[in-house]
VOBA-1610 file (N, C-alpha, C; in pm, whole numbers, padded with zeros to 5 digits, always signed):
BEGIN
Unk-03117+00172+01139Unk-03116+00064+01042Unk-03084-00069+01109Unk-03147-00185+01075Unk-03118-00286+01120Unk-02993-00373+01032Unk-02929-00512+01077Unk-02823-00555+01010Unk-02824-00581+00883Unk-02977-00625+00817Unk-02965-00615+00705Unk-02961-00523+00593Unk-03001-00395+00644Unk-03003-00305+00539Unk-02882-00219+00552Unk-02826-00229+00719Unk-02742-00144+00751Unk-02623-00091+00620Unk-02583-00198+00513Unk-02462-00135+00449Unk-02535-00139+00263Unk-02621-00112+00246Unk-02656-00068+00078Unk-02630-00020+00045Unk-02567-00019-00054Unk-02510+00108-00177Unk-02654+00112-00282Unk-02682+00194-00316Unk-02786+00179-00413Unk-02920+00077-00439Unk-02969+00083-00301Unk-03039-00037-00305Unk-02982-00182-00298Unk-02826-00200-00284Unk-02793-00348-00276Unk-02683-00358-00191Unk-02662-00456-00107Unk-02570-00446+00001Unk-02436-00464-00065Unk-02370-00382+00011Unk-02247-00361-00009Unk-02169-00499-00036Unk-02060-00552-00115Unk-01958-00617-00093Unk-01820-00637-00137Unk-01722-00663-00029Unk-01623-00616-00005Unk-01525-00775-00019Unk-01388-00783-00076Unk-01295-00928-00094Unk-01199-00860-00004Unk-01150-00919+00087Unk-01007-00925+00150Unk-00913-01043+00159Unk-00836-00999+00073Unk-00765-01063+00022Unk-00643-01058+00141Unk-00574-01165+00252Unk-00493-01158+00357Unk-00626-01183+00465Unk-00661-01310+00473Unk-00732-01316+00597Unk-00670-01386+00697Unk-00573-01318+00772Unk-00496-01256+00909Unk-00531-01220+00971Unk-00468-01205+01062Unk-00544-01066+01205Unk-00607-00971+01185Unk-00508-00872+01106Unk-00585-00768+01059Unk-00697-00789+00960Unk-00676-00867+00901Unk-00772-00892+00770Unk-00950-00956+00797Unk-00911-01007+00923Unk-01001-01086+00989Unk-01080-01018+01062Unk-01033-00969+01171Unk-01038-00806+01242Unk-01155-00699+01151Unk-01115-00673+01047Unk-01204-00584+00935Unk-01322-00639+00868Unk-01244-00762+00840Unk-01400-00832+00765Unk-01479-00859+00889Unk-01412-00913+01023Unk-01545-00934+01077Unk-01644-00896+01108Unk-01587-00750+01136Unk-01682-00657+01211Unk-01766-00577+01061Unk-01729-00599+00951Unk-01790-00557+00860Unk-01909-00645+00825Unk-01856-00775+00793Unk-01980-00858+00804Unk-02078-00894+00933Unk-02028-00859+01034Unk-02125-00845+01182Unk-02222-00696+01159Unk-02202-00648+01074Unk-02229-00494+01014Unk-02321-00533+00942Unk-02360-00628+00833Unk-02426-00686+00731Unk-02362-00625+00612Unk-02239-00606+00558Unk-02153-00623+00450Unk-02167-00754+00427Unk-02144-00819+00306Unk-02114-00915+00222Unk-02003-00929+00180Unk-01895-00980+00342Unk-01740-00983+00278Unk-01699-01151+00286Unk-01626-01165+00135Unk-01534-01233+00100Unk-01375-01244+00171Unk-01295-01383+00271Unk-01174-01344+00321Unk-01113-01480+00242Unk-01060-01419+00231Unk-00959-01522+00177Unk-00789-01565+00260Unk-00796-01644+00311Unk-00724-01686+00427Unk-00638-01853+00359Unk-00574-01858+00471Unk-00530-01974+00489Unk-00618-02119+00522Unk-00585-02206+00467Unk-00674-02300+00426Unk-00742-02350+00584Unk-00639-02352+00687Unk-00690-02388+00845Unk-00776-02285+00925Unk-00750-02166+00847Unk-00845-02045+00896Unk-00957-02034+00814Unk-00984-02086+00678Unk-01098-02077+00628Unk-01239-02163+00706Unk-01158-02275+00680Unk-01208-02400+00724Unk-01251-02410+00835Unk-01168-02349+00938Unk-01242-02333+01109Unk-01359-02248+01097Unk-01370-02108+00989Unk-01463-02009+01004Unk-01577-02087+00947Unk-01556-02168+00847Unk-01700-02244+00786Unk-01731-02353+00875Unk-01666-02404+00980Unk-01722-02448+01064Unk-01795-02394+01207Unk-01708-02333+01260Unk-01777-02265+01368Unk-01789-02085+01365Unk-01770-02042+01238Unk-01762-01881+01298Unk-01620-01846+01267Unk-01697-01722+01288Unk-01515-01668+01335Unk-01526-01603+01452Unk-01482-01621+01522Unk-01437-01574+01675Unk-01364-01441+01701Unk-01391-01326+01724Unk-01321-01237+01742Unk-01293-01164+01928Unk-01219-01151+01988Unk-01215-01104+02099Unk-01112-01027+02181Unk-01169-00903+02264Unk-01045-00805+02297Unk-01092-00737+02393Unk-01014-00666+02467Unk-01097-00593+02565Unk-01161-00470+02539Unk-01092-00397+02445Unk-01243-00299+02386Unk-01362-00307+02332Unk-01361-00407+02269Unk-01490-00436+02217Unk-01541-00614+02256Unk-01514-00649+02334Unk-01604-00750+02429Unk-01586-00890+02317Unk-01612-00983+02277Unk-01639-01143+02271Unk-01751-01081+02113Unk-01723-01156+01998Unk-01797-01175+01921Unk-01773-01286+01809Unk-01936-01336+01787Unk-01885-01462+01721Unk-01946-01410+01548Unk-01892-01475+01473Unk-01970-01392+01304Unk-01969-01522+01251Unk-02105-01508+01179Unk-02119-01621+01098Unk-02224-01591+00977Unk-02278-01478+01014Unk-02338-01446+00883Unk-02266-01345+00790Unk-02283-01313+00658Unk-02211-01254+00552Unk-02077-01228+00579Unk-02044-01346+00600Unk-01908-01414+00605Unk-01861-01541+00513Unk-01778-01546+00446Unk-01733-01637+00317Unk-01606-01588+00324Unk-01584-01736+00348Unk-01413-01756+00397Unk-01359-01909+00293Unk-01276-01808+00169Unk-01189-01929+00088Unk-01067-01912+00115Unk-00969-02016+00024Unk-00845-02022+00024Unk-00774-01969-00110Unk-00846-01903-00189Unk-00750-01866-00307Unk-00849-01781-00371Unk-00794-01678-00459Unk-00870-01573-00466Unk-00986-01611-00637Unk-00941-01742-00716Unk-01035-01761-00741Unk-01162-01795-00710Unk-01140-01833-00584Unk-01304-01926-00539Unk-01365-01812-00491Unk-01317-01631-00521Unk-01417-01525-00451Unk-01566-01515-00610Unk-01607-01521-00540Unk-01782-01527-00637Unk-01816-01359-00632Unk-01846-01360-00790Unk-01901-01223-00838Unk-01858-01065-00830Unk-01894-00968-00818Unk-01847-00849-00848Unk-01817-00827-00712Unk-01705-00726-00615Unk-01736-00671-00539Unk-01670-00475-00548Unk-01730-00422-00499Unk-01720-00259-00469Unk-01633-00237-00405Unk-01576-00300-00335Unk-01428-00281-00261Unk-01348-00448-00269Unk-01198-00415-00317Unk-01112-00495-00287Unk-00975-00439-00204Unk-00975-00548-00060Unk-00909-00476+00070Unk-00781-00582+00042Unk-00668-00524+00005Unk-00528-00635+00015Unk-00455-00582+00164Unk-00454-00682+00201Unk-00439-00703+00372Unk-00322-00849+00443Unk-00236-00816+00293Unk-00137-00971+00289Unk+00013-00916+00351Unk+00121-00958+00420Unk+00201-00868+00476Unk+00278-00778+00293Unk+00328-00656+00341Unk+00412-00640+00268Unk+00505-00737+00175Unk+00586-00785+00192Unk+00654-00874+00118Unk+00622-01006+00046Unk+00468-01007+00073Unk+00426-01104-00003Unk+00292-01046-00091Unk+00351-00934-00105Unk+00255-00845-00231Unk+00233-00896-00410Unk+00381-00893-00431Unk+00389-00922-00575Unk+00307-01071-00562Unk+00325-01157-00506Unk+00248-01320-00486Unk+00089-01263-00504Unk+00036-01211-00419Unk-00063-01230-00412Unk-00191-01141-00491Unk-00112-01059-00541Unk-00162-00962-00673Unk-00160-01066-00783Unk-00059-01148-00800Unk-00060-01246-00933Unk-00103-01332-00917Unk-00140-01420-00790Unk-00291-01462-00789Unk-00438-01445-00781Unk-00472-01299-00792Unk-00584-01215-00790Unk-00556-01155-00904Unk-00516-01210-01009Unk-00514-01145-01141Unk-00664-01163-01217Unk-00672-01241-01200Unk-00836-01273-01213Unk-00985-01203-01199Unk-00927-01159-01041Unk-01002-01065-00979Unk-01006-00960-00961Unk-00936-00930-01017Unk-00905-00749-00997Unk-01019-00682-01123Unk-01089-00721-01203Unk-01170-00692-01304Unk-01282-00670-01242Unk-01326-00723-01129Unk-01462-00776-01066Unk-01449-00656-00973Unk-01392-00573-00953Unk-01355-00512-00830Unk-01371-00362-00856Unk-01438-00266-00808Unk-01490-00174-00851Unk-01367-00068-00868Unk-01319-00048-00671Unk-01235-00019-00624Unk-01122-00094-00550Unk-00969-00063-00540Unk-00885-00134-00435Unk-00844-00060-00399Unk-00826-00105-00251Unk-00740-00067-00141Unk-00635-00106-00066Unk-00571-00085-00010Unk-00430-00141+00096Unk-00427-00114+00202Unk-00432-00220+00331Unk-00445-00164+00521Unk-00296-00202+00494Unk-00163-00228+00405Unk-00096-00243+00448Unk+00033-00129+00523Unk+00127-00161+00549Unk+00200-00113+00676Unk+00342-00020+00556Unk+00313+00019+00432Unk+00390+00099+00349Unk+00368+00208+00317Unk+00470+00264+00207Unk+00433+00403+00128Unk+00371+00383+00000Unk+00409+00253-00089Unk+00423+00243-00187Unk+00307+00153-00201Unk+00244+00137-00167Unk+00101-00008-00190Unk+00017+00020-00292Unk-00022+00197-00278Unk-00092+00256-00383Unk-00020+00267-00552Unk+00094+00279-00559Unk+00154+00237-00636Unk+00112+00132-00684Unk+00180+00019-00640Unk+00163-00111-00631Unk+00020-00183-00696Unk-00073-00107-00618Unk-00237-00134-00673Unk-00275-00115-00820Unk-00233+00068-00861Unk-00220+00106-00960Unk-00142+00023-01096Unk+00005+00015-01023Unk+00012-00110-01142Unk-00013-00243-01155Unk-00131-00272-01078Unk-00229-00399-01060Unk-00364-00380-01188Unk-00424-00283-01086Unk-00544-00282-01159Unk-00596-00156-01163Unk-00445-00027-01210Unk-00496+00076-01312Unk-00547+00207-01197Unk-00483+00318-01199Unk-00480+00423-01153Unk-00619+00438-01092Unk-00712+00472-01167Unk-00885+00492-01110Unk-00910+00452-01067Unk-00876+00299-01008Unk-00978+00206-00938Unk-00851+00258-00797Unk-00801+00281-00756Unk-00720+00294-00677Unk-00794+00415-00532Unk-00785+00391-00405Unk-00839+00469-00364Unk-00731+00468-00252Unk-00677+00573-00171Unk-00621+00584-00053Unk-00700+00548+00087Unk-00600+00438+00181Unk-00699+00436+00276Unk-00538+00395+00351Unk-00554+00419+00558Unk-00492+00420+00619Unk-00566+00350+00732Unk-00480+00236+00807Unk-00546+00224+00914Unk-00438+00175+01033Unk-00488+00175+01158Unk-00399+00118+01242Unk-00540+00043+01329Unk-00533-00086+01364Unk-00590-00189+01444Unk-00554-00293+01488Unk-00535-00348+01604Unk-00462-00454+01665Unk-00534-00581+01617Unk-00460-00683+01529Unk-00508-00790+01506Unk-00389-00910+01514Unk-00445-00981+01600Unk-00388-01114+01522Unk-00434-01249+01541Unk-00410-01331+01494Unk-00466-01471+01458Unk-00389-01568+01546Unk-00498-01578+01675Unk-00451-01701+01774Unk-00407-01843+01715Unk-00510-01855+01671Unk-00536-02004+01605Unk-00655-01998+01492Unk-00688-02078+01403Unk-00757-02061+01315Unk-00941-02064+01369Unk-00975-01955+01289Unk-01116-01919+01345Unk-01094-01860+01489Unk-01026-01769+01524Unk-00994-01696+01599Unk-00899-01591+01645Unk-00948-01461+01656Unk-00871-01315+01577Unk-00856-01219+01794Unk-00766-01194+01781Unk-00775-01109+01914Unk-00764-00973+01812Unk-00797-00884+01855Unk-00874-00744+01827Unk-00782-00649+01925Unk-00680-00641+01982Unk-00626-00600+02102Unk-00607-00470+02112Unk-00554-00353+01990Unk-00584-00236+02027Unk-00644-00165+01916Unk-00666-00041+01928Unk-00735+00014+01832Unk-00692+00174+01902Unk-00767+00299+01773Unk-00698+00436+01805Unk-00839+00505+01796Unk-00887+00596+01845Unk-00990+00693+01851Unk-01066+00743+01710Unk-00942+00749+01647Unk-01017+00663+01468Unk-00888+00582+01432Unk-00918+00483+01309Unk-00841+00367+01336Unk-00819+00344+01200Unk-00901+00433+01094Unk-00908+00409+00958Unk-00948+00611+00866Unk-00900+00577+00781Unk-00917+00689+00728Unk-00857+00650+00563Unk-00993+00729+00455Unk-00993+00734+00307Unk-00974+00850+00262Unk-00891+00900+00126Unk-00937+00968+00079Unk-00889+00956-00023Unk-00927+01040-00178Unk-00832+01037-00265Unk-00703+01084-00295Unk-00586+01040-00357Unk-00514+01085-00398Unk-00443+01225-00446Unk-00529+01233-00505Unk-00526+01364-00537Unk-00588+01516-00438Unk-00619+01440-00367Unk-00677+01519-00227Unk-00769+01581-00222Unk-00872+01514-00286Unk-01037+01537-00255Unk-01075+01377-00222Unk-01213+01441-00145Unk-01287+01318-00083Unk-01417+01277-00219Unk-01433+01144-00200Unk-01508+01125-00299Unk-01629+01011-00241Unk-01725+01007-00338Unk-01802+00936-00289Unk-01784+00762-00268Unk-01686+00714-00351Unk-01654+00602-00277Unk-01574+00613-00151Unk-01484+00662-00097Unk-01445+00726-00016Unk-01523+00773+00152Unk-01636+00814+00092Unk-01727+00853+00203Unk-01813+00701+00244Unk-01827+00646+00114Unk-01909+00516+00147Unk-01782+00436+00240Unk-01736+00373+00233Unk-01638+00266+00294Unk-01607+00333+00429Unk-01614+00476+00445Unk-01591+00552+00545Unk-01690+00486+00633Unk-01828+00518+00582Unk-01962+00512+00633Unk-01978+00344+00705Unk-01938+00257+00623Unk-01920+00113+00681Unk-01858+00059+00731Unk-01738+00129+00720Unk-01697+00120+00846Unk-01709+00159+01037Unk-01754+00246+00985Unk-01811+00353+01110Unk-01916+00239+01171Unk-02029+00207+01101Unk-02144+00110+01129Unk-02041-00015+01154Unk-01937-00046+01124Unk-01927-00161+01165Unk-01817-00151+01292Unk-01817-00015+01374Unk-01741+00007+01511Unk-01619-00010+01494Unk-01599+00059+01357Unk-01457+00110+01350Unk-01438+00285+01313Unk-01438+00347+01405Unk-01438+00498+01395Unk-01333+00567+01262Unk-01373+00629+01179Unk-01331+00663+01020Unk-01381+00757+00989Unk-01258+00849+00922Unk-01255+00984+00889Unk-01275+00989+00727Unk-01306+01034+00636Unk-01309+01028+00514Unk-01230+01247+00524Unk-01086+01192+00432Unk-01006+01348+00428Unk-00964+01349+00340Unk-00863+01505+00270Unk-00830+01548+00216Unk-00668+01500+00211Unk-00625+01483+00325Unk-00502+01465+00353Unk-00461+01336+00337Unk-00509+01239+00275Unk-00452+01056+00301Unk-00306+01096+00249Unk-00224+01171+00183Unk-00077+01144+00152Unk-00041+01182+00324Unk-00062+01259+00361Unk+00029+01299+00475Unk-00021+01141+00588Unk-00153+01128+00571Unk-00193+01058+00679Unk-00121+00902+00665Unk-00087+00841+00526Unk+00011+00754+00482Unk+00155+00767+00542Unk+00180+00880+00556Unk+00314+00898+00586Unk+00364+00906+00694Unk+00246+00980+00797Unk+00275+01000+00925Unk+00238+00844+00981Unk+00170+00753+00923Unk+00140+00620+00963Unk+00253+00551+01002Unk+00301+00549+00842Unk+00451+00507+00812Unk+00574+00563+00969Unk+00578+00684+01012Unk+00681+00711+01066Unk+00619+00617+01191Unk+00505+00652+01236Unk+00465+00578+01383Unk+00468+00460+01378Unk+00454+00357+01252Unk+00476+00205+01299Unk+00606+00195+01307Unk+00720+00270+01219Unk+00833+00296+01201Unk+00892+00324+01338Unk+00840+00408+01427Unk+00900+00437+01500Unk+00877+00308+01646Unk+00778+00256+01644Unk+00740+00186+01729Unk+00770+00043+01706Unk+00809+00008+01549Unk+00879-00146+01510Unk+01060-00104+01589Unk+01134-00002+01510Unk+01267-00010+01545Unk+01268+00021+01718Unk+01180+00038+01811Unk+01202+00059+01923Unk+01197-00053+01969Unk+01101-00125+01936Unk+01055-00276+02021Unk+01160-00409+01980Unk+01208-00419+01874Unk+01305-00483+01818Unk+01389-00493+01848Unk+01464-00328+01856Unk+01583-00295+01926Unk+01591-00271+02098Unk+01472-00282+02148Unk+01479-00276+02326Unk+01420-00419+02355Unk+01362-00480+02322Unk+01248-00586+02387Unk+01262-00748+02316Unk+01336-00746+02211Unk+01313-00899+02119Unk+01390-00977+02187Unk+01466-00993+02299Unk+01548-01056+02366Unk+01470-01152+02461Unk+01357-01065+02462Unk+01271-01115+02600Unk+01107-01123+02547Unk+01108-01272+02559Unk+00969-01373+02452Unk+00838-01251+02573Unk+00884-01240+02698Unk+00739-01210+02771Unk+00748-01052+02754Unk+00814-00977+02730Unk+00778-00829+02720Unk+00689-00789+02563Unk+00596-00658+02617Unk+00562-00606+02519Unk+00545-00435+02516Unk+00524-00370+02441Unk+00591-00230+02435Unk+00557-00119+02546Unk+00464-00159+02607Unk+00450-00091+02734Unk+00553-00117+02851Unk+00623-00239+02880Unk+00705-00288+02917Unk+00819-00210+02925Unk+00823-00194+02794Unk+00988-00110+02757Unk+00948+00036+02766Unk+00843+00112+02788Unk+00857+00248+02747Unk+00807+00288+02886Unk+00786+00209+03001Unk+00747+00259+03089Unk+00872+00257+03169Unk+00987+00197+03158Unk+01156+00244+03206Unk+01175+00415+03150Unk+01217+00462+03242Unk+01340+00574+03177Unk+01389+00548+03044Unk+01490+00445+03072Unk+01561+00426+02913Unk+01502+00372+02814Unk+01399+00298+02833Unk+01314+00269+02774Unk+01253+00388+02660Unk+01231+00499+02720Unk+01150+00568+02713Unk+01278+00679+02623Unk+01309+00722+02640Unk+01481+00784+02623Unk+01529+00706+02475Unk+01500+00586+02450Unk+01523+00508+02353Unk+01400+00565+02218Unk+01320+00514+02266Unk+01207+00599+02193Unk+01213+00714+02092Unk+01224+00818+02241Unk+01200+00949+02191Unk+01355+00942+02092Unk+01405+00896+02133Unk+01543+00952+02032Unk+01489+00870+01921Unk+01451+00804+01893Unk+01446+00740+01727Unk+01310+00848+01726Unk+01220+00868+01773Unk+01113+00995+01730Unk+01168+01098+01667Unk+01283+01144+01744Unk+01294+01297+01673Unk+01406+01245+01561Unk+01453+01147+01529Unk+01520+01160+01422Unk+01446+01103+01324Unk+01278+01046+01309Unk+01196+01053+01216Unk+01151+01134+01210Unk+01082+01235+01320Unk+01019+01325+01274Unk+01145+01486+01206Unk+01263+01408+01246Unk+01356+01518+01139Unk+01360+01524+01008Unk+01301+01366+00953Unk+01249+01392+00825Unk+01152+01391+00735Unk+01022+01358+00830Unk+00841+01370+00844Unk+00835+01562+00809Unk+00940+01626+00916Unk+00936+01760+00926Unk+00988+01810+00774Unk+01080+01776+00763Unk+01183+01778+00618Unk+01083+01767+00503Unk+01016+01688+00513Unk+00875+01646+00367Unk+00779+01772+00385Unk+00794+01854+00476Unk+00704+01960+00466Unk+00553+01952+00511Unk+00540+01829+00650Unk+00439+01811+00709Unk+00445+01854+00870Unk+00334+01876+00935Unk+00349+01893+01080Unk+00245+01741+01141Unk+00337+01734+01245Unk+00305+01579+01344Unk+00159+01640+01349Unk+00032+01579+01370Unk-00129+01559+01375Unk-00146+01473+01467Unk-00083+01316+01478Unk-00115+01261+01577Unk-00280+01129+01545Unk-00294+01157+01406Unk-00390+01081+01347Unk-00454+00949+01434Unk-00347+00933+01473Unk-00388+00781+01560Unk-00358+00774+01669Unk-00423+00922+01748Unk-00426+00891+01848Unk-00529+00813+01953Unk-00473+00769+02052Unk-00356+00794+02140Unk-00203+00692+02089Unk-00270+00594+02015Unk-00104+00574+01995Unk-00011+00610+01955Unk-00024+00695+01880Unk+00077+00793+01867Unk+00150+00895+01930Unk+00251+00918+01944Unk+00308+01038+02035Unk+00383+01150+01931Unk+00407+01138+01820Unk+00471+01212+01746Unk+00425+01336+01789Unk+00336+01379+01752Unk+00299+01539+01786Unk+00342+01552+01909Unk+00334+01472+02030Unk+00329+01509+02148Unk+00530+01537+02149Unk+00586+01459+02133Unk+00725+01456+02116Unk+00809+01547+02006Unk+00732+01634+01914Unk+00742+01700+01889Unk+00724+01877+01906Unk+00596+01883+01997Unk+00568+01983+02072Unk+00625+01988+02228Unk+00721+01873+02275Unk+00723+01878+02385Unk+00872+01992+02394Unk+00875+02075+02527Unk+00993+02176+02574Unk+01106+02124+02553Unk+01148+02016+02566Unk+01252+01931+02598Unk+01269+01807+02589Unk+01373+01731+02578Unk+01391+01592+02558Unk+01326+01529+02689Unk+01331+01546+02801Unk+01270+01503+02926Unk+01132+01510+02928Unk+01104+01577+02901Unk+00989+01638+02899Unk+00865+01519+02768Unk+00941+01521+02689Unk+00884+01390+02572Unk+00928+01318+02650Unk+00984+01226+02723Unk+00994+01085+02792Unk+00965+01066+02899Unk+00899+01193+02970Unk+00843+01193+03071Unk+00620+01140+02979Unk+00629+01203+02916Unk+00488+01188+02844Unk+00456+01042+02778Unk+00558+01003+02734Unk+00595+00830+02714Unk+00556+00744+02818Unk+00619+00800+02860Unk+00627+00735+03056Unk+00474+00699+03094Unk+00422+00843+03092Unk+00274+00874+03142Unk+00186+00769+03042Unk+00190+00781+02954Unk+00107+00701+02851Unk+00146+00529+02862Unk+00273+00509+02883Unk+00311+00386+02882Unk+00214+00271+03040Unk+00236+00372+03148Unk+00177+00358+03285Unk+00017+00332+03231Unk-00062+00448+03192Unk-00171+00430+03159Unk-00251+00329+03100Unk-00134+00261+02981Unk-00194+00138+02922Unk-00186+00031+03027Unk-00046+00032+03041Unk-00060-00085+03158Unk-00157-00099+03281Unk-00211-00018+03329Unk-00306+00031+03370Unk-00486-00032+03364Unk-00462-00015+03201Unk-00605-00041+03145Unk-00583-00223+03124Unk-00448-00271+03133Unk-00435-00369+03143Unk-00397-00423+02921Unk-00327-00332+02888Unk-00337-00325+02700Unk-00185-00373+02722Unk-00179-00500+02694Unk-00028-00581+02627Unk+00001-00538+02477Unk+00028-00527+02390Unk+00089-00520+02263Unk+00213-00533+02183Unk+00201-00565+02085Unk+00360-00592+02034Unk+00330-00556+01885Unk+00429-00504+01825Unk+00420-00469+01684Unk+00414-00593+01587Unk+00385-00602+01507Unk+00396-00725+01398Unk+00599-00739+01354Unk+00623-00659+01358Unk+00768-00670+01354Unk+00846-00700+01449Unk+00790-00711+01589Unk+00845-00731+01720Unk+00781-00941+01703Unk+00676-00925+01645Unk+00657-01105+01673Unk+00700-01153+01551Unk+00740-01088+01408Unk+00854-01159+01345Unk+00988-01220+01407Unk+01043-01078+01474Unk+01194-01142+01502Unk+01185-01220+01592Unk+01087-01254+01725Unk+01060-01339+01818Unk+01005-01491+01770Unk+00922-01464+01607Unk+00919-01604+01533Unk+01039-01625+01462Unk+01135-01552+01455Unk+01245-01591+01314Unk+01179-01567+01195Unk+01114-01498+01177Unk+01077-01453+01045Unk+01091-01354+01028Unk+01115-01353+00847Unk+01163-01203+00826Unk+01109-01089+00840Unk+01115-01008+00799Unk+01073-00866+00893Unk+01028-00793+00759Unk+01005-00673+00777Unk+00946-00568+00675Unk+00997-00466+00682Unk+01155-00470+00730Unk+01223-00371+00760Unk+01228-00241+00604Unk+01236-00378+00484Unk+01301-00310+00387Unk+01135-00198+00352Unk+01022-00224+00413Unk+00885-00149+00335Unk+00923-00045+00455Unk+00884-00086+00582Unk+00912+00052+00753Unk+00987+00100+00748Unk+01134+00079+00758Unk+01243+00122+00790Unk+01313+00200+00691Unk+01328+00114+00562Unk+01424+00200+00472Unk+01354+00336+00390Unk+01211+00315+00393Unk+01185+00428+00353Unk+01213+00549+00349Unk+01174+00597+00534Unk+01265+00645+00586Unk+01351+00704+00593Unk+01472+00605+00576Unk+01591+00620+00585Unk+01646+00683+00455Unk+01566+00598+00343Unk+01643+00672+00172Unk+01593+00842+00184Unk+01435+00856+00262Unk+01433+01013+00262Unk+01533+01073+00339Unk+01584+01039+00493Unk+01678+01114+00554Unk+01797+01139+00442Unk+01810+01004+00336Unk+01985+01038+00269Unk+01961+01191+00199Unk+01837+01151+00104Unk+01768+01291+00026Unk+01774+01402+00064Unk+01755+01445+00188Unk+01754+01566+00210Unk+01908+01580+00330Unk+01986+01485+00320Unk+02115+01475+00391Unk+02081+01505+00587Unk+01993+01467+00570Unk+01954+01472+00697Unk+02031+01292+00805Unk+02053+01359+00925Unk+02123+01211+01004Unk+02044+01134+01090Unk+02016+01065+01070Unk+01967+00939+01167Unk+02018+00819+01209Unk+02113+00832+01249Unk+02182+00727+01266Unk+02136+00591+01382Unk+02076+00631+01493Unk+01993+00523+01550Unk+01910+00435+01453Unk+01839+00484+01405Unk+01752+00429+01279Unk+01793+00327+01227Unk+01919+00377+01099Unk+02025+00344+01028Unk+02081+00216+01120Unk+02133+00217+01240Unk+02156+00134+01345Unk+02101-00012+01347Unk+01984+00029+01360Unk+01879-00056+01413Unk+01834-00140+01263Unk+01841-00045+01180Unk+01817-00122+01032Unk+01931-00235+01003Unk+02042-00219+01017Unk+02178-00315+01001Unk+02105-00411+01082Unk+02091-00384+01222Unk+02093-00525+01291Unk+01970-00619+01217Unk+01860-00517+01147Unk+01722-00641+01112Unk+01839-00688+00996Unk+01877-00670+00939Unk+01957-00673+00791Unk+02000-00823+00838Unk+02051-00844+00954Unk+02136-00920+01002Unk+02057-01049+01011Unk+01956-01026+01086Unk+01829-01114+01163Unk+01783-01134+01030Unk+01735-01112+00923Unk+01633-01100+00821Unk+01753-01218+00697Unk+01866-01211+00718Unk+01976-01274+00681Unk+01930-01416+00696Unk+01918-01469+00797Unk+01882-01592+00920Unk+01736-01645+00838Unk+01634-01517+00827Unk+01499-01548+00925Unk+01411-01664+00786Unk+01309-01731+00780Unk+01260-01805+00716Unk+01226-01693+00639
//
């Protein structure tokens, strides 16, 4: 198929509103509309404005230099999105959810289906009491985005699949398979499953586990990023110990580590490993490797506390943590590391 026909639903091309046009948000629409989707971003007024002038710029070392300028429509507020679309993607950080649902009050009628790339448990919730249980669809993703400057997105890492739908109730459905499908065409590798609760959750523990590591080893120091810290011993030793006291209560919910996103993920691996050495020796190995391929990264919660801004401790972290109280399970590193954002988040804008 060529770009124009590449994404039809029923004879008419697909289109999609993302609402948070950010890194990530930017990141998705672009490559969707470089796909020939018909996506709507809705951004910040200096990021709209650069894309209606020159493009949008996307660039990383996995996927090479790209510029988008066709079926691309970039506003600043979610009234100026025009007409019906088949998917609505909310892609705004956590904590500025309730805001931006009550300015897309409008739009949520126009919208076949919604979704959430955001970094919680509760979004689907959240959607549901937006715009109503049915229209609600499960989707998970992990992709390195962020926003240099306006009209320009670095793309920096990505996972062997990077996105994954399914329903709720744990069948796959045909919207489900579609968004799967366009994504795929638009070189983002996507699973359409049965499992999106577990795959939500195990998301949750791995950004979880990889925000309280980098925060708590690395925010001191503006030039490190998480390869940095996990390719030390203690580095690495730091890690795995906040791993196994999430996956003490990932395990507790009655799931086994999968590893969904791999390679960034190590849960399974740190969970199947003989020994505590033995997981931070595999850290180690993986940590070397990126550096290697030459992959810098930092969590979105690692360049909050390095901007002074607040954090998303209370959506990552406490989740978590209220399950460890539930089943009286201890985590106290965790718990640790949560006080100190408590502290910082006190401060932060």
């Amino acid at each position: 198929m060529n770009s124009a026909s590449l994404n039809q639903i029923r004879g008419r091309v697909m289109r999609i509103c993302i609402l948070g046009g950010g890194g990530l948000g930017s990141v998705v629409g672009g490559y969707l509309a470089q796909a020939g989707v018909d996506v709507t971003l809705i951004a910040r007024p200096s990021h709209a404005e650069a894309i209606g002038r020159n493009g949008l710029r996307i660039h990383g070392q996995r996927r090479g230099e790209h510029l988008v300028k066709e079926h691309l429509t970039a506003v600043t507020h979610p009234d100026q999105a025009m007409g019906e679309f088949d998917y609505f993607i909310l892609a705004v950080k956590s904590k500025d959810t309730a805001q931006a649902l009550n300015d897309a009050i409008r739009l949520k009628d126009r919208c076949a289906t919604v979704v959430s790339l955001q970094n919680n448990i509760v979004k689907e919730k959240l959607l549901a009491e937006w715009a109503g249980e049915a229209k609600v669809l499960g989707v998970s993703i992990i992709e390195g985005g962020t926003l240099e400057e306006p009209g320009v997105v670095l793309n920096h890492i990505t996972a062997t699949t990077t996105f994954y739908a399914g329903e709720l109730d744990g069948t796959v459905s045909a919207r489900a398979e579609k968004i799967v499908e366009a994504m795929n065409k638009a070189g983002l590798p996507s699973k359409a499953v049965t499992c999106i609760k577990q795959v939500l959750w195990e998301k949750l523990c791995q950004i979880c586990n990889a925000s309280a590591f980098s925060v708590s080893a690395l925010a001191a120091n503006h030039d490190l990023t998480f390869n940095e810290g996990a390719v030390l011993r203690a580095g690495a030793e730091h890690y795995v110990t906040i791993a196994q006291e999430i996956l003490s209560v990932y395990i507790r919910m009655g799931y086994t580590p999968q590893n969904f996103y791999a390679p960034l993920s190590r849960l399974k691996d740190i969970y199947e490993a003989k020994d505590f050495d033995e997981a931070c020796n595999s850290l180690i190995t993986m940590a070397q490797q990126l550096q290697q391929k030459g992959i810098r990264s930092r969590t979105s919660m690692h360049d909050d506390v390095l901007n002074k801004r607040k954090t998303e401790a209370e959506w990552i972290l406490k989740p978590i943590i209220a399950k460890a109280n539930e089943f009286g399970v201890q985590v106290p590193t965790l718990v640790a590391i949560d006080r100190i954002l408590s502290v910082l988040d006190a401060y932060a804008k």
